[in-house]
N, C-alpha and C positions, 0 to 999 in steps of 0.2 A: 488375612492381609488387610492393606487400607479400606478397599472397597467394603468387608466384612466391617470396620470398625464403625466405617461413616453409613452404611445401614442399620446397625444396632445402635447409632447415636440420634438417627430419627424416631425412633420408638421412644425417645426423651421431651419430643418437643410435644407442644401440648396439642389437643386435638382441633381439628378445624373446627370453625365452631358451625360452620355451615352441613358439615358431614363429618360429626365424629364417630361415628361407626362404620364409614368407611376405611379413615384413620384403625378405630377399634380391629377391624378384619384386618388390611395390612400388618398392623403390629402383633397381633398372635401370631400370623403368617412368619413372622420374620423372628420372633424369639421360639417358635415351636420349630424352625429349622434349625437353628442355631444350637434348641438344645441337641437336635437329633444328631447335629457336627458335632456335637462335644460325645453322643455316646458310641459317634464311628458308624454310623448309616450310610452305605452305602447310595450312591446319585436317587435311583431310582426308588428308596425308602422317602430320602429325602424329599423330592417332589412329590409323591403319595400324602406324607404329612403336611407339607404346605399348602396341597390343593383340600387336605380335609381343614385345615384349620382356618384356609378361606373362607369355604360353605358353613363353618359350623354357627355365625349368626348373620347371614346372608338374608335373611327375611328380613331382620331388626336392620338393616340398612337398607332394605326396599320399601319398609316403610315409611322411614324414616325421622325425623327427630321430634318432625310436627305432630305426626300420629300419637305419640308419647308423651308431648305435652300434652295434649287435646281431651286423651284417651285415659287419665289419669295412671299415666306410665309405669307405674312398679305392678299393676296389674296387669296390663297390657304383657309385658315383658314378661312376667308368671303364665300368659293365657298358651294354647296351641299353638294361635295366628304367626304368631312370629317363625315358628319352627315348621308350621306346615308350608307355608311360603318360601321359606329356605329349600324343601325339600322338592317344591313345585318346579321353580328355579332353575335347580340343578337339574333334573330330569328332563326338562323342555331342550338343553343341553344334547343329552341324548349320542354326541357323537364321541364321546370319552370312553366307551366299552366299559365290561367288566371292573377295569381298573378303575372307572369313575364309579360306579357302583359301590365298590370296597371304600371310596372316600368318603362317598356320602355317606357311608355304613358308620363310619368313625367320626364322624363327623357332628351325625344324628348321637351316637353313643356318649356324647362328651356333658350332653344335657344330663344325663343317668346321674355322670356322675355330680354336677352342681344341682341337680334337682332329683333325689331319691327317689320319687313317685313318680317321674316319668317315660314313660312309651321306650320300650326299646327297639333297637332296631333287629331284634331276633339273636343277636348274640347274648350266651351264659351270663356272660358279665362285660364290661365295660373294656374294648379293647386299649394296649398301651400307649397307644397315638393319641386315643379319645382321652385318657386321664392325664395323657403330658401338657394336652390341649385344653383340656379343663382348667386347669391350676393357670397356665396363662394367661387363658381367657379373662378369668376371675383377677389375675393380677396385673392385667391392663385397667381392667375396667375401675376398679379401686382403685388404681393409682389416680387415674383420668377424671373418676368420680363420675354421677349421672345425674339427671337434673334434678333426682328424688335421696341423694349420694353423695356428701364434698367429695372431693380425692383427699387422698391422703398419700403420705412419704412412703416409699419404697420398702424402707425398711420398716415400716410400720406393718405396711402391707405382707412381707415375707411374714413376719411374726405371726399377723392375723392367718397367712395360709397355712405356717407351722402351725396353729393350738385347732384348726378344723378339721376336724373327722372325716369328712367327703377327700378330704385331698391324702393321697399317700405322702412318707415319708420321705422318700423317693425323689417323687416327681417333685417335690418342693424346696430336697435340697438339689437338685439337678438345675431345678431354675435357679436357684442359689450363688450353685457356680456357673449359671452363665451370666449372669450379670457381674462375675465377680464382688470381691471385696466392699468394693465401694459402686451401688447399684444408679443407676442412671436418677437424677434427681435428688439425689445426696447431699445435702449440703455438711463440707467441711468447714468445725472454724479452727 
């Protein structure tokens, strides 16, 4: 409906520049549901994957933008600190049960998949929440760009997530069609 179209048309505008990682977590939040409506997720999937795709860089907007300048940023963002503070976070939380447990679970898993070497959260492999969340994650942040990173167009960006091995086929054209044809930032002439 309306209300759908005019929150998937703020994940276009650009980020605040005071907290764009909090921007950055809203808009995974809101295109990782979005995909999950397109593949018929039930409410209660739904909400599981937007509360995982909240937490999944919840440290990197605790600490926020100044750390990252300070802290020579694309190392920092490579270190633990970011992800063990996400995971601090969420647990001092503590009254979400079980079911907040499995978010964080997916949540944590999503780093697996854009960072191959690191820490799992005990699952075989990377669950499908975590690599729907991955590929968006990465395709926020590239669009958005970071202070170490221009952004780039949209459709540059699909491309770039199509020819990368860490992302499934899948989950890339899923985000595909959720943006549609003509993806948020498009310029037509």
């Amino acid at each position: 409906g309306l209300f759908e179209v005019r929150l998937m048309a703020l994940t276009a505008l650009p980020h605040d520049r005071g907290e764009p990682e909090a921007n950055h977590l809203a808009n995974t939040a809101i295109l990782s549901i979005a995909m999950g409506r397109l593949l018929g997720l039930r409410r209660g999937y739904l909400i599981d994957l937007g509360f995982a795709a909240f937490y999944h860089d919840l440290g990197r907007a605790l600490l926020g933008l100044d750390a990252f300048q300070a802290e020579a940023g694309e190392a920092l963002d490579a270190s633990d600190r970011p992800r063990q503070l996400s995971v601090a976070c969420a647990l001092r939380g503590r009254g979400y049960g079980s079911t907040g447990l499995a978010r964080l679970a997916v949540a944590e898993e999503q780093a697996r998949v854009r960072q191959p070497g690191a820490p799992s959260a005990g699952l075989p492999r990377p669950h499908p929440f975590s690599r729907l969340i991955a590929v968006v994650a990465e395709f926020d942040l590239r669009c958005h760009g970071t202070p170490w990173a221009p952004p780039r167009s949209p459709a540059t960006v699909l491309s770039e997530l199509a020819a990368d091995s860490r992302f499934g086929a899948t989950e890339v054209g899923l985000l595909r069609d959720t943006l549609g044809a003509w993806p948020r930032g498009t310029l037509l002439r």
